[in-house]
C-alpha positions in Angstrom: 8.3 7.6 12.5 5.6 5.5 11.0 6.7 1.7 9.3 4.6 -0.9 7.8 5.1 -4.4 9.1 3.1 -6.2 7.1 0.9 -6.3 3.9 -1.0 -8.8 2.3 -2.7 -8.6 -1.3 -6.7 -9.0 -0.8 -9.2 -8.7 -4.1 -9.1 -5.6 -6.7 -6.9 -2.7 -5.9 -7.2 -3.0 -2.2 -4.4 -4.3 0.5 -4.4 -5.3 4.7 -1.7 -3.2 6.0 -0.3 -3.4 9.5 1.8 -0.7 11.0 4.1 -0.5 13.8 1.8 1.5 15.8 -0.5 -1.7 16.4 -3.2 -0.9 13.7 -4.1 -2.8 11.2 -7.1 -2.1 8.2 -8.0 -2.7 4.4 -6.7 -0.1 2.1 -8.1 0.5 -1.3 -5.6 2.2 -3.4 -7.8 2.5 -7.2 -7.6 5.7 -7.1 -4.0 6.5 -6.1 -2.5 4.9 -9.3 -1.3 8.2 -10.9 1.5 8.7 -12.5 4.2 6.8 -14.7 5.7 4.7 -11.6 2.1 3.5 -10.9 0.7 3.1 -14.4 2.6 -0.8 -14.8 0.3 -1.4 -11.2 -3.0 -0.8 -13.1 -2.1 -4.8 -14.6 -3.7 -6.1 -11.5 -1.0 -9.0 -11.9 1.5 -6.5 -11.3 -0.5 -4.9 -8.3 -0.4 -8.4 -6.3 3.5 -8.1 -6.2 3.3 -5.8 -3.8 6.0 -6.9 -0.4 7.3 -4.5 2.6 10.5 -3.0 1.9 12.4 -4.9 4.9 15.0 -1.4 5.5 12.4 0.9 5.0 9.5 -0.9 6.0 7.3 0.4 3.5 5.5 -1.4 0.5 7.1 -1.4 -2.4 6.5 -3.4 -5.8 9.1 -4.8 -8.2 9.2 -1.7 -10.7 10.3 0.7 -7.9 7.3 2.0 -7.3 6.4 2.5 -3.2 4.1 4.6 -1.1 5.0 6.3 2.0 3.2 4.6 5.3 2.3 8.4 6.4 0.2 8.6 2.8 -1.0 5.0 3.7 -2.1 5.7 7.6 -4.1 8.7 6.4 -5.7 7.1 3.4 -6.9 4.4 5.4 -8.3 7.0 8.2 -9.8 8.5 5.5 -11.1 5.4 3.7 -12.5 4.1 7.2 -14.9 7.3 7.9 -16.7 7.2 4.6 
């Protein structure tokens, strides 16, 4: 199973993220803000609150809103090859 051990806030909608697998890489998350959860996150002062979840080692923000490290690891694999 997948965790996130680290993320930091960088510039815009984007985050560093560092899994438990040993990779680490930027992740731009503009357009993955869908939905009610993620519509307080479009306030970018919001977005920076983002923290790992230190149980489920996964980001979270303080709304409740979270993402899932599997959607995570494959945006950024997806992200990195366009």
């Amino acid at each position: 199973m997948l965790h996130i051990k680290f993320a930091k806030y960088l510039s815009g909608y984007k985050l560093w993220i560092a899994f438990d697998d040993g990779t680490s890489r930027e992740v731009d998350l503009v357009n993955e803000l869908k939905g009610s959860m993620f519509e307080p996150l479009k306030d970018l002062t919001e977005f920076q609150n983002v923290s790992v979840e230190p149980e489920l080692e996964t980001i979270v923000w303080p709304n409740g809103a979270d993402l899932a490290p599997e959607f995570l690891k494959a945006l950024q694999n997806k992200q990195s090859i366009l």
